[in-house]
N, C-alpha and C positions, 0 to 999 in steps of 0.2 A: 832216550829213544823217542823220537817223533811217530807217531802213527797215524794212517790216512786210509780210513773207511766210507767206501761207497755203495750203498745200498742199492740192491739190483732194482727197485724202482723206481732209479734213477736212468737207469741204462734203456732208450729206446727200443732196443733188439728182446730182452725182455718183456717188456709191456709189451710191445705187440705177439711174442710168442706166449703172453698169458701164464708168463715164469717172475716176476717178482719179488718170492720170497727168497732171500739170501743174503747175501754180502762179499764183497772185497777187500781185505784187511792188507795192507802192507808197513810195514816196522822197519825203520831207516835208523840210520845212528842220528846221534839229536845234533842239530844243523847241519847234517849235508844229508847226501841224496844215496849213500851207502845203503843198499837193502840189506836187512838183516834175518827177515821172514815175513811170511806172507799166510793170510788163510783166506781160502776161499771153498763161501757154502753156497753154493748155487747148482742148477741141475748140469749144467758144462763144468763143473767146477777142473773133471780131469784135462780136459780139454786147454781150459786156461792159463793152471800152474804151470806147466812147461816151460812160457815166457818168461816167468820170476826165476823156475829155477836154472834159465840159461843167463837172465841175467845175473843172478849172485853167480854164476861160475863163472863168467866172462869178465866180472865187474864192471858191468852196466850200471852207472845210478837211476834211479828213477826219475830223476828229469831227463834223462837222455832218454828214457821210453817213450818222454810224450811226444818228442819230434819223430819216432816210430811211427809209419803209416797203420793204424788199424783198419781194415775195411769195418765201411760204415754200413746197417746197421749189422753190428756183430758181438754177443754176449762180451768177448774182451773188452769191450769199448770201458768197462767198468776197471779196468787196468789202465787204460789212458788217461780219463779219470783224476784215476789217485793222483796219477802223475802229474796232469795239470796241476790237481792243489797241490803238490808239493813244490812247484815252481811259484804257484803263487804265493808259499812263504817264504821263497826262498829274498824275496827284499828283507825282508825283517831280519831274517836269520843274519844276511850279511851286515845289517845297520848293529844286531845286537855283538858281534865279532867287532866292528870299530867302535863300538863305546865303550866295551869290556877291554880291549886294547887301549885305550887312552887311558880310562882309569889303573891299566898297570902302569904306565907310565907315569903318570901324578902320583901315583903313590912313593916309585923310589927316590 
């Protein structure tokens, strides 16, 4: 399982609403963008899940969130967030898929 935590001190909409303390937790299967769960401790916290839990029923990955328009400044923004960094591993994830692939193949 990969996970991608963003701290609501992070989130603009936060800080200026002087809410800060919290976080955004999302858990993906380990190299793709599969949600698996999500927690979220912040004062919109009800507000926010919704998102996650429409996309695990739709099968949204998580990179597909982040090309999701969030209005800017808005507590969610810490959902887009995650989802950026999980794009942003997603080169790794795919470089370590072909060299784990080559090596099955030099092995048989």
């Amino acid at each position: 399982m990969d996970t991608y935590t963003v701290p609501m001190h992070d989130v603009d909409r936060a800080i200026a609403d002087d809410e800060e303390t919290g976080f955004v937790k999302i858990t993906v299967d380990e190299g793709t963008d599969r949600i698996r769960g999500a927690t979220i401790v912040a004062r919109h916290a009800g507000e926010m899940i919704s998102e996650i839990t429409l996309a695990i029923e739709a099968r949204i990955g998580l990179r597909r969130l982040a090309r999701v328009i969030h209005p800017y400044p808005t507590q969610s923004e810490a959902i887009r967030k995650a989802a950026d960094a999980c794009n942003r591993a997603r080169p790794i994830s795919r470089a370590r898929k072909l060299v784990d692939r080559s090596l099955r193949r030099l092995r048989r």
